[in-house]
Residue frames as qw, qx, qy, qz and C-alpha x, y, z in Angstrom:
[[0.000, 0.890, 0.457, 0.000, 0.00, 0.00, 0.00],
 [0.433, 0.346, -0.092, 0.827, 1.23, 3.25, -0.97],
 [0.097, -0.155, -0.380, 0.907, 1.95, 6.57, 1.31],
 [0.353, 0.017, 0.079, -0.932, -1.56, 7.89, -0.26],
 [0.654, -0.296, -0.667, -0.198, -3.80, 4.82, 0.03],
 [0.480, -0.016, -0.610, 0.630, -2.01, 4.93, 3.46],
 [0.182, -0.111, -0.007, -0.977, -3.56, 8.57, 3.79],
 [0.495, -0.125, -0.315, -0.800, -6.75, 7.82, 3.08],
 [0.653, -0.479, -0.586, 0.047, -7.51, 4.94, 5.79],
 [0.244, 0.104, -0.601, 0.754, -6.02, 6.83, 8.32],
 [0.321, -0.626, -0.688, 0.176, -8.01, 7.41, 11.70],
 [0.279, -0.484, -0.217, 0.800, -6.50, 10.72, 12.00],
 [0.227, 0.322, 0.525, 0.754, -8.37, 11.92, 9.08],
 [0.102, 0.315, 0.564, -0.756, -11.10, 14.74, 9.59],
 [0.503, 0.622, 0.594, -0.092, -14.37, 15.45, 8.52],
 [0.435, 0.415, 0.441, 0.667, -14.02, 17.07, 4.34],
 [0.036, 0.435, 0.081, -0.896, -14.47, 20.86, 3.63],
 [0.656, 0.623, 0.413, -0.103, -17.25, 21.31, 1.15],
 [0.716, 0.286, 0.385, 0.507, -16.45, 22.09, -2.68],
 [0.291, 0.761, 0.333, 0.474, -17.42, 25.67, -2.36],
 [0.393, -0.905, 0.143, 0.082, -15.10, 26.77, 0.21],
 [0.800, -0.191, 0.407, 0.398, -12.27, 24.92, -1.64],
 [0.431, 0.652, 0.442, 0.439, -13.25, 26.60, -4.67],
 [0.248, -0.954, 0.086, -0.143, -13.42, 30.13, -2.63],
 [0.471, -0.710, 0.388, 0.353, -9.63, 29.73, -1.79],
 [0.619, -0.024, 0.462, 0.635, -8.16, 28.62, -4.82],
 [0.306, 0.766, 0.199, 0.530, -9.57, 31.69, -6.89],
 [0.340, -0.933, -0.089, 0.073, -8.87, 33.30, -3.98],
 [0.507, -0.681, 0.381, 0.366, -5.41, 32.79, -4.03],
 [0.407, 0.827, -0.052, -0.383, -5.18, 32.13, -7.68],
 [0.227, -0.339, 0.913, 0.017, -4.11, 28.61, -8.03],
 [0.772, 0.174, -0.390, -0.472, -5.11, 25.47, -9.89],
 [0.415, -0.505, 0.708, -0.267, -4.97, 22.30, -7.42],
 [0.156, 0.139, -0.962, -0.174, -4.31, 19.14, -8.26],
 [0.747, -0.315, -0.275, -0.516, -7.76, 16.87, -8.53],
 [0.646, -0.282, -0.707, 0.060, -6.57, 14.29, -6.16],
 [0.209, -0.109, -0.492, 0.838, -5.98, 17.03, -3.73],
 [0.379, -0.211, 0.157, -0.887, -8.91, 18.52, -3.90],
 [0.728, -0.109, -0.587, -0.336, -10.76, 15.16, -3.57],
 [0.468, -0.173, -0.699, 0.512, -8.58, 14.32, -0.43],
 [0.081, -0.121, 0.219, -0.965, -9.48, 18.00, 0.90],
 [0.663, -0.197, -0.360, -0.626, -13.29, 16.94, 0.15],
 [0.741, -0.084, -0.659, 0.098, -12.44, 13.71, 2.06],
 [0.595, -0.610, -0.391, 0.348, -10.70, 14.66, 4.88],
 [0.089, 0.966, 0.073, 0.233, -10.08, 18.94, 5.47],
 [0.076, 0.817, -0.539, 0.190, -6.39, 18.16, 6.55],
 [0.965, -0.158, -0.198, 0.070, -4.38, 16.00, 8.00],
 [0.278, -0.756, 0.473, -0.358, -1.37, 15.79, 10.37],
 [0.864, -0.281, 0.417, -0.009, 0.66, 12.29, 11.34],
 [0.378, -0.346, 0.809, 0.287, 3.25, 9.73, 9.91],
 [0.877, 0.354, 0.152, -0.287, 3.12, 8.00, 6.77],
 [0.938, 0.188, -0.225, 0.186, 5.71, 5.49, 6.20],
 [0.618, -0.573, -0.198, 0.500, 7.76, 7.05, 8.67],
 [0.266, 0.092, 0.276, 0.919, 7.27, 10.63, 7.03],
 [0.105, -0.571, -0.390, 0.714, 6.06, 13.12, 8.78],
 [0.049, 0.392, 0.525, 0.754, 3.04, 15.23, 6.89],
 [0.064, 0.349, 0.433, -0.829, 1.18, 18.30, 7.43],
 [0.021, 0.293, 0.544, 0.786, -1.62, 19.24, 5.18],
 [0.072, 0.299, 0.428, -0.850, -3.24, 22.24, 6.36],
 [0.293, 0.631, 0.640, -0.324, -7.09, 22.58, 6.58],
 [0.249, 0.624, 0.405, 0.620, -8.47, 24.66, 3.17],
 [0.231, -0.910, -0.321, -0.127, -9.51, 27.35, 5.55],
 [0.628, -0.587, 0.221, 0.461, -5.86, 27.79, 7.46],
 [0.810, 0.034, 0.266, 0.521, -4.34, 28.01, 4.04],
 [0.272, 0.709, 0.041, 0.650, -4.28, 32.08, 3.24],
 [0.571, -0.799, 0.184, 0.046, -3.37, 32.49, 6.88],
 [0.851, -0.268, 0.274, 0.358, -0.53, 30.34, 6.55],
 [0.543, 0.440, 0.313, 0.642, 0.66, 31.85, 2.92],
 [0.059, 0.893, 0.038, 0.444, 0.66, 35.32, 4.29],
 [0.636, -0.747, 0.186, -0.050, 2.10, 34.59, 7.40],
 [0.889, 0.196, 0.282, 0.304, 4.82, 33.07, 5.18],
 [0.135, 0.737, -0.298, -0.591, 5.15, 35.86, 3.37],
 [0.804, -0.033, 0.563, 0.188, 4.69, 33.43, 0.10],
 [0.547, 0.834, 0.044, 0.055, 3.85, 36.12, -3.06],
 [0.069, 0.865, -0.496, 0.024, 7.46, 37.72, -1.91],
 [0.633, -0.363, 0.682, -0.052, 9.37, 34.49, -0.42],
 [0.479, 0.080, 0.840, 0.244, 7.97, 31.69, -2.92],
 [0.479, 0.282, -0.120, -0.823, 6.38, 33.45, -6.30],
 [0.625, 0.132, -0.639, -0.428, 3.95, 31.53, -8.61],
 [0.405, -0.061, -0.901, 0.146, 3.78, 28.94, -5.44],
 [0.564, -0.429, 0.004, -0.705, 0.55, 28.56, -2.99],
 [0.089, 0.309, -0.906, 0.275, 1.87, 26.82, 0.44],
 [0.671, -0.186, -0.535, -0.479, -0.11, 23.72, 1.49],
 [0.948, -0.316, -0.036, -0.033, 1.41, 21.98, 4.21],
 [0.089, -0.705, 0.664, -0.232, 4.78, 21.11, 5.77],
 [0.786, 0.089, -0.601, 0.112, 6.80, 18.06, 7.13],
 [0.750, -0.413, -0.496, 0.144, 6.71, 19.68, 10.31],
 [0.693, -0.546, 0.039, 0.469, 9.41, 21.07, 10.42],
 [0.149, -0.588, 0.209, 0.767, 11.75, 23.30, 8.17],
 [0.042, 0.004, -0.635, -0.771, 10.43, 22.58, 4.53],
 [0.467, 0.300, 0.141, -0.820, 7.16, 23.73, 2.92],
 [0.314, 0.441, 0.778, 0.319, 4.91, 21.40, 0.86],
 [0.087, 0.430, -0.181, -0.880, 3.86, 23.96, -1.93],
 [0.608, 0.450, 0.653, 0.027, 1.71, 23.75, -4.89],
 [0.030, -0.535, 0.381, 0.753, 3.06, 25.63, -8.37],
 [0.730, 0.602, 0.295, 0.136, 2.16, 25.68, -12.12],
 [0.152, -0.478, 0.620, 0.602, 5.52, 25.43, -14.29],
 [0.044, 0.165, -0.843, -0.511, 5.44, 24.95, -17.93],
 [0.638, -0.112, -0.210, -0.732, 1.73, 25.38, -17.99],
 [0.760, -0.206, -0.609, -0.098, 1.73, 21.71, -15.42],
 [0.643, -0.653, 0.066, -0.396, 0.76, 21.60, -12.12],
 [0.515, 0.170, -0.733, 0.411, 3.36, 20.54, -9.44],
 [0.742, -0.662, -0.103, 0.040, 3.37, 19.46, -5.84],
 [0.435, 0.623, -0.503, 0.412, 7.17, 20.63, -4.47],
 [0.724, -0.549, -0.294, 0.297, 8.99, 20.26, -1.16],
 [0.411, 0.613, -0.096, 0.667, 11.14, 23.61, -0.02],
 [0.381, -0.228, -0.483, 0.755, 12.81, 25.21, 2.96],
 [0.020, 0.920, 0.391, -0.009, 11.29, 27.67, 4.69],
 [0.044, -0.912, 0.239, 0.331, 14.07, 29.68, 4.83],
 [0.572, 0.148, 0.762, 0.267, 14.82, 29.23, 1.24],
 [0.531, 0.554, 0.064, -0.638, 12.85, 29.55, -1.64],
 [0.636, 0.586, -0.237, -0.442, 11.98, 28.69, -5.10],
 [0.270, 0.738, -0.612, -0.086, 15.20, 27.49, -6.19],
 [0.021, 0.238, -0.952, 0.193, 15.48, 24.98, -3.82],
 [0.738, -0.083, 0.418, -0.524, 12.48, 23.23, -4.31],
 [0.094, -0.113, 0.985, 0.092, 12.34, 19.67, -5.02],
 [0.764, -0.006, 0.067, -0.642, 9.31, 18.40, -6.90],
 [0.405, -0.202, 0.855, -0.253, 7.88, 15.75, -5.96],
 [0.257, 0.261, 0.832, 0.416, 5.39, 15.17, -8.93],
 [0.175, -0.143, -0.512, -0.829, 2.12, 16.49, -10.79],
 [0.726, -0.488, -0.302, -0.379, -0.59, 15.41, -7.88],
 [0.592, -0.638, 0.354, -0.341, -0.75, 14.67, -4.34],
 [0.975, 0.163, 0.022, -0.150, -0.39, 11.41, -5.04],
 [0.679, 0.555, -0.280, 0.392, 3.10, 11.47, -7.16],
 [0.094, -0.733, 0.319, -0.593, 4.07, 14.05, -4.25],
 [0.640, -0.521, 0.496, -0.270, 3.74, 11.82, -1.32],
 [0.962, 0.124, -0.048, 0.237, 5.27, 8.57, -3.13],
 [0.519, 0.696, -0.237, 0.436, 8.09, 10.73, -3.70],
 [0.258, -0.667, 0.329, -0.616, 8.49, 12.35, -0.33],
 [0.782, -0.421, 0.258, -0.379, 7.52, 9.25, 1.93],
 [0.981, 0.049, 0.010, 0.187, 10.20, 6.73, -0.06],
 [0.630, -0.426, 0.197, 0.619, 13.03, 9.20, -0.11],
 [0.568, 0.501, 0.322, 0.568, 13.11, 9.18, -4.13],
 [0.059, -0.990, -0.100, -0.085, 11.89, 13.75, -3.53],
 [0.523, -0.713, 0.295, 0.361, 15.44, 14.07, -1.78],
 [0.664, -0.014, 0.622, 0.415, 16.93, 13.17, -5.51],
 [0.454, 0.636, 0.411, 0.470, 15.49, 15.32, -7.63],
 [0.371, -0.365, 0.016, 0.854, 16.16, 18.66, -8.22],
 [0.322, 0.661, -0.039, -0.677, 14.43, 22.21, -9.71],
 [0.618, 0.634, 0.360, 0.294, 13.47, 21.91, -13.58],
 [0.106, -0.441, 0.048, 0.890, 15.75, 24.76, -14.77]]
């Protein structure tokens, strides 16, 4: 079972955010999320615990233009609309390069440059991130 099957039984999951408050932040913030993320979001409105011994934040839909301002992300991370964290020093991030939607991983004290993507959906993103592989790859220039 992968890291996002994994996700989705968890116990620590909470109750979904409806479609039209998801919708109301991403125009809000002027972003194009991945479908399986917004499905999970629908599923469960964050989430917070281990998966495969990798540590994942994924802040509530409602938390998430706090969090990007309190960031400082337009100035800090352009083009990138923060989702979630590993806890600890690196941002989980959502971006559109090259007209295709990524999921990245990046320091907070950082930016851009250093972000590792992790793929093209939540999905891709946590395989990547929960087996190691994310730690290998490196910016598209």
């Amino acid at each position: 079972m992968g890291p996002f099957e994994q996700l989705l039984l968890d116990v620590n999951m909470r109750p979904g955010a409806s479609p039209d408050t998801i919708a109301a932040v991403a125009k809000h913030m002027c972003v194009e999320f991945p479908s399986d993320y917004v499905d999970f979001m629908r599923t469960s409105n964050g989430y917070e615990g281990l998966l495969s011994q990798s540590y994942v934040v994924i802040w509530p839909i409602e938390e998430l233009v706090g969090h990007n301002e309190g960031y400082l992300a337009r100035e800090f991370y352009p083009g990138c609309v923060l989702i979630g964290s590993d806890g600890a020093g690196e941002a989980i991030a959502v971006r559109k390069m090259d007209g295709r939607i990524e999921v990245v991983l990046m320091p907070f004290i950082g930016g851009v440059p250093d972000a590792l993507v992790g793929g093209n959906s939540l999905e891709e993103f946590l395989a990547a991130y929960c087996s190691g592989a994310i730690w290998h790859k490196r910016e598209r220039s």
